[in-house]
C-alpha positions, 0 to 999 in steps of 0.5 A: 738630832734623833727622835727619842721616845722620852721627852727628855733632851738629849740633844748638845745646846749652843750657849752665848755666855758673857765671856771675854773670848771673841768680845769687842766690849773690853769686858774681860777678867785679863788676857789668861780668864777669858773663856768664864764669865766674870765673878766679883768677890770680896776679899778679906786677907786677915794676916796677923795681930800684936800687942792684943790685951790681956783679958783672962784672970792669967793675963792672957788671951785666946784670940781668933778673928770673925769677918761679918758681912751681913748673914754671912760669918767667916772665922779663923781659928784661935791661938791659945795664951798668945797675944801676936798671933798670925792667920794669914787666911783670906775670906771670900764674900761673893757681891751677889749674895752682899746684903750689907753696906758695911764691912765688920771684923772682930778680934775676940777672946775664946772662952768658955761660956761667952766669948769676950771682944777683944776691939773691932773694925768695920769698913765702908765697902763703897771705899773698899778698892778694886784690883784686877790681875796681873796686878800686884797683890794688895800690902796688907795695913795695921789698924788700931783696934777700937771697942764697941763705943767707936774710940780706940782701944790703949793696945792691940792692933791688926793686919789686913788687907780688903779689896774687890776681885774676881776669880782670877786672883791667886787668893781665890783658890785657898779662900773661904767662900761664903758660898760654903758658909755652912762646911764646917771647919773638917770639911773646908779642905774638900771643897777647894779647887786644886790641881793634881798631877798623875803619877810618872809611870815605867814599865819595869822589864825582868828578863830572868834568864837563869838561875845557878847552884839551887839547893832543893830540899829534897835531893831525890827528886828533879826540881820544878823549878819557877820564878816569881816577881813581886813589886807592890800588888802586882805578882807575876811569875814565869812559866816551870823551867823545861831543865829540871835541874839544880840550874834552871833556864828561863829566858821569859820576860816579866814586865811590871809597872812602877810610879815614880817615886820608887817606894817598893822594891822589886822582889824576885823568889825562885820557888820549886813546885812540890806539889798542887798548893805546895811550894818551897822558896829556894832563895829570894833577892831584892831589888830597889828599883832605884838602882835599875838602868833606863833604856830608850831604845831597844838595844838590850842592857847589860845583864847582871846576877844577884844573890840569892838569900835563903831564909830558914825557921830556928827556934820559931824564929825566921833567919837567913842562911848565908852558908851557901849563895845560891844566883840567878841571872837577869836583865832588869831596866825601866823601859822609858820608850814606851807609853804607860796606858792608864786610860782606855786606848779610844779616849787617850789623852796623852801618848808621850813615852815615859822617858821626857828625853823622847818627847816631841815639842807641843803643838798647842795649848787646850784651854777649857773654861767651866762655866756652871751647871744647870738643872741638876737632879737631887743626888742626896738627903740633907734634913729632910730634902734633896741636894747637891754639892756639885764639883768638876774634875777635867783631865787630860794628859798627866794633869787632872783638875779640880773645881771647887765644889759649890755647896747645896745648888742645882744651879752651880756656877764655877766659872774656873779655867785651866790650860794644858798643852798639848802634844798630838791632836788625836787625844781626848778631855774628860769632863766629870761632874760629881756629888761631894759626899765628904763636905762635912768630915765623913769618910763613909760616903762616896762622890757619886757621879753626875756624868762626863763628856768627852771631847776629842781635840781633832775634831775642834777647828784651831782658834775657835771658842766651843761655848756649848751646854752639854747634857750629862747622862748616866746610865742606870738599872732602870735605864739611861737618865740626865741628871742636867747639863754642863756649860763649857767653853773650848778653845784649841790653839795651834802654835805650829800648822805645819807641826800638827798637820806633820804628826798625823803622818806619824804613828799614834804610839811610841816606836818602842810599841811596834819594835817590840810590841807587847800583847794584848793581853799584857797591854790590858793586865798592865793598864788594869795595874796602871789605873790602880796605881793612878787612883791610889796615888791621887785618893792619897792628895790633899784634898784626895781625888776619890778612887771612884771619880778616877776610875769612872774618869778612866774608865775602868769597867769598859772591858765588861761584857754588855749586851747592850754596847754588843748591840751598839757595836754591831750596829756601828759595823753595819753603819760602816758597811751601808756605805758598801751595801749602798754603792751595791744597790746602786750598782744593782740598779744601774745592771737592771736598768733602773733609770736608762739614762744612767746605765747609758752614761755609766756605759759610755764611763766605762768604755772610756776607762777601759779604753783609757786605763791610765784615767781610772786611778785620776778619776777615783781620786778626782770623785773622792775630792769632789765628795769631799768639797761637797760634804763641807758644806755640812760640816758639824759645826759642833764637838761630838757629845755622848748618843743615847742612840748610838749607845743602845741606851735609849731602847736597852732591855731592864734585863740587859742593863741589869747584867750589865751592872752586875758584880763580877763573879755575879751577885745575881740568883741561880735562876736569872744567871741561868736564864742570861746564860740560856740566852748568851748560848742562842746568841754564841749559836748565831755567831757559830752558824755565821763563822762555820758559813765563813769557813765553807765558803773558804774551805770550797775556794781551797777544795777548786784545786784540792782534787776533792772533787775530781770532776770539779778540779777538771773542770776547774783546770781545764777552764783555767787552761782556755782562759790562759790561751783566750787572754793571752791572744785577746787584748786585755781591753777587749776582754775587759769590754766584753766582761763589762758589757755583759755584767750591764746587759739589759734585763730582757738579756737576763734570766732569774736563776743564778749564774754558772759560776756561782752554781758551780762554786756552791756544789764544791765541797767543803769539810763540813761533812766532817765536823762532829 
């Protein structure tokens, strides 16, 4: 791993954990929970009670049922004046943290001052039975209730059932946890696992053609005519129709995007441009999306005119006018070829088109195992000292989940797992770790973020357990910083070889993308709409998915200028380009040569290409082959984890990591704004000088046969024609023996002044002489 100057590790951890995946002991929850270690809980499932007595002055009783096991107390809630009452909840006490060999569960009356026992039960836990899944769920039983005496009471009887699990069984997720003793009643419902299903996004397409008989309310002047759609926040409009006439012509598409299930209609309202901030409607028409035909395919549908309603002020009152329809003419339909990008295009997690007629079968299943979390930082204050109340949300593809949030640990230990399927390889997971800032019925706080991993599934070997400790890194004003380390388990498993090596041969978007390709930058006007429609959907979820862990999940602010991710992407370029810089020094060696030998074998090659053009294509392919049976044996043998190095993270300047986390438009004071915009001018000056460098050199390409230069262009043409003559008479071998042979001559053959060429191809001119 890099060296970093912090002592901080940064680095991926390969971990052993007690999972049944790959054992031979047998030590495993079932077939379906074997990526997280095995967790033991005692289940209570209090279902209902009759014929309870009586025990206010009216007869009645108000009754609620308290499960004790040692320190820990779970209650359920109570009925009023109702003697069968039913509470179908279930109680989770974890072993490790049972201190008491005995089982207690009260049924009692609420009242006012002091709560009165209505009878009790208790329960030996080393009688208690155990059940694993795939069983059936255990029948709940009637016990007779007895008073605090031991002898049974003349009336009143209770439903339940007590048995020993683990996390597999389906009363965990809904269960109240011991863990979580101290959530209060309001806070109990953000705190359970859950999964979540992203809304099924459609691109809506208006192509607005026309529209018919407008009436203007000034008729001596030429109407300015545009339209405008509406459809919930998003408002487009087309550009001021060319015929300023009372039938205006557009021919411009508008594209929206819409969550099923339709709630807003499409609004579209023809407007005249009186003046800079004035406009007139001169008719409106609603369309509910509903009503809107699907296309598949390219084939245009049918194009339809609607009416258009005039409303007008009478006596203060808004009316529609209807004494006169004004048309337009449009072509409206819910494009299901294309694929919804709600997520950055780097780290999708699902390229299906919308329409599920379209979709390919899957290739897979992805099965992610949360284990738990170590050394987490404080993230908030609670009486005085630090904590955390520390919760997972994985998403890929249109299902994101949610792990139970384990309540006041820098330790948790979720051992939760979930499955997706999957459709193309090329596709990333997202793993975010976050603080639960709403645990007791606040609706002030938010979640702050932890930090997230991603993995990319291509890079994972088919049918192979990934078990490793992820360090989570946030970056911060002050720099980057890890607030702990994550603890997953990873299994890809393929169904189809042959299918999942065929759809790398296919293209990674719907068809729909490249037949009708939309811009770029519509693609990011509608992503930005895409991931506020996801977050509204979700933050509206019981218990809700926050607006700020969706879009730190999708990654909404990447678009944002950074200093920072500047540095590391031209870093990343030149990364790229070493390889080349590389093989040139390489080359550059062998021309002076550096090690004889070499150059003598390198001639003896490329004589023999030369002599033998039909081995130089087999002889490329062939070395490319060799390299990369060589380089397998270094594979990585690990998932790619986030790179403080390759970031810039490590070495950021606090200035530019201040910009970067600066509002937009910017909070910051005149003078730092000045002075960041001083410096952005000296970097923009650097990459102008580099482009106008560009420019020349291409410009004298064009000016050898412009005549810009008259000598040169003789010369230029005159040696073109001695070329032809020369080439046409020579072999091209010998011609391409003696140009290598004199590209390789021996350094005591050359001189330290640059070429002939390259001295004639710098005096030719360029129109740099005639820039301002």
């Amino acid at each position: 791993m890099q060296k970093l100057p912090q002592s901080v590790d940064f680095a991926l951890k390969e971990t052993s954990p007690n999972i049944g995946a790959g054992s031979v002991t047998g030590n495993k929850l079932s077939c379906t929970y074997d990526l997280v270690e095995q967790m033991q809980y005692l289940y209570v499932r209090v279902v209902k009670a009759r014929d309870l007595p009586p025990k206010d002055v009216t007869g009645s009783c108000d009754p609620y049922v308290e499960v004790k096991l040692g320190n820990y107390k779970g209650v359920t809630k109570h009925f009023e004046k109702k003697s069968n009452p039913e509470w179908n909840q279930v109680f989770a006490f974890s072993k490790d943290r049972i201190q008491a060999s005995v089982l207690e569960v009260f049924v009692k009356d609420k009242d006012v001052v002091l709560d009165d026992l209505i009878g009790w039960l208790m329960f030996d836990l080393n009688e208690v039975p155990k059940r694993v899944p795939p069983d059936s769920p255990l029948a709940p039983q009637w016990y007779r209730l007895e008073d605090r005496k031991g002898g049974k009471i003349k009336s009143g009887e209770l439903m339940l059932a007590v048995w020993m699990g683990t996390q597999a069984d389906e009363a965990f997720p809904d269960a109240w946890h011991s863990d979580a003793a101290s959530v209060g009643p309001d806070g109990v419902n953000n705190i359970r696992s859950k999964v979540y299903l992203s809304p099924k996004l459609w691109y809506v397409r208006v192509n607005v053609i026309e529209a018919q008989d407008l009436v203007p309310s000034d008729k001596s002047r030429f109407p300015e005519v545009f339209v405008k759609g509406t459809l919930g926040n998003q408002a487009l409009r087309t550009r001021t129709s060319q015929i300023k006439t009372i039938n205006p012509v557009w021919d411009d598409d508008l594209i929206f995007v819409a969550p099923e299930p339709f709630e807003e209609p499409l609004i579209l309202t023809v407007e005249d441009r009186l003046g800079p901030n004035k406009d007139e409607v001169l008719g409106k028409c609603v369309i509910p999306l509903q009503l809107v035909q699907r296309r598949l395919d390219h084939k245009p549908v049918n194009t339809r005119w609607f009416n258009l309603e005039k409303h007008v002020v009478l006596d203060g009152e808004l009316k529609k006018e209807t004494k006169f329809s004004s048309r337009i003419h449009v072509r409206i339909c819910l494009d299901g070829g294309y694929h919804v990008l709600d997520e950055s295009t780097h780290y999708s997690s699902d390229l299906r088109p919308t329409a599920k007629q379209l979709w390919r079968p899957s290739i897979g299943i992805l099965e992610l195992g949360v284990l738990s979390a170590v050394g987490l930082m404080p993230m908030k204050m609670k009486d005085g000292r630090g904590t955390t109340d520390a919760y997972c949300v994985a998403k890929y593809g249109q299902k994101w989940v949610r792990t139970r949030t384990i309540v006041d640990s820098f330790t948790p230990r979720w051992n939760e797992q979930y499955t997706w399927e999957v459709f193309d390889p090329c596709t990333v997971i997202t793993v975010g770790v976050f603080d639960n800032g709403h645990l007791h019925g606040g609706g002030g706080g938010k979640d702050s973020r932890i930090g997230k991993v991603r993995i990319r599934l291509s890079t994972l070997e088919t049918d192979r357990v990934y078990t490793h400790s992820y360090p989570l890194l946030v970056l911060h004003p002050a720099g980057v910083k890890k607030t702990g380390e994550v603890q997953l388990a990873v299994r890809f498993t393929c169904s189809s070889l042959v299918n999942m090596l065929h759809m790398y041969s296919h293209p990674l978007l719907p068809k729909m993308h490249y037949i009708q390709p939309l811009s770029v930058m519509q693609l990011d006007s509608l992503r930005h709409q895409a991931m506020q429609i996801v977050s509204m959907r979700l933050s509206r979820a019981e218990p809700p998915l926050r607006k700020e862990v969706v879009e730190y999940m999708l990654d909404v602010d990447l678009h944002k200028w950074s200093m920072r991710r500047s540095k590391a992407n031209f870093f990343r370029i030149m990364g790229v380009l070493s390889g080349l810089i590389a093989v040139g020094k390489w080359f550059d060696q062998i021309c002076n040569w550096k090690n004889p030998l070499t150059t003598i074998l390198i001639h003896l090659l490329f004589i023999i290409l030369v002599l033998y053009p039909e081995l130089i294509l087999p002889t490329v392919f062939l070395y490319l082959f060799v390299i990369g049976l060589w380089n397998f044996r270094w594979r990585p043998r690990h998932p790619p984890h986030m790179d403080t190095r390759l970031s810039h993270a490590d070495a950021a300047h606090p200035d530019e990591l201040d910009e970067e986390f600066d509002t937009f438009p910017t909070s910051r004071p005149s003078d730092i704004v000045r002075m960041r915009y001083d410096r952005l001018r000296s970097i923009a000056g650097r990459v102008q000088t580099v482009v106008g460098d560009l420019a020349t050199q291409g410009e004298r390409f064009q000016s050898l046969l412009s005549w810009r230069d008259p000598r040169a262009s003789t010369l230029f043409v005159t040696f073109c024609l001695i070329a032809a003559i020369v080439l046409y008479v020579t072999p091209f071998q010998v011609v391409g023996l003696l140009i290598g042979i004199y590209v390789l001559r021996h350094p005591r053959f050359r001189h330290k002044l640059p070429s002939v060429p390259l001295n004639f191809f710098r005096r030719l001119p360029a129109r740099s002489d005639s820039m301002l």
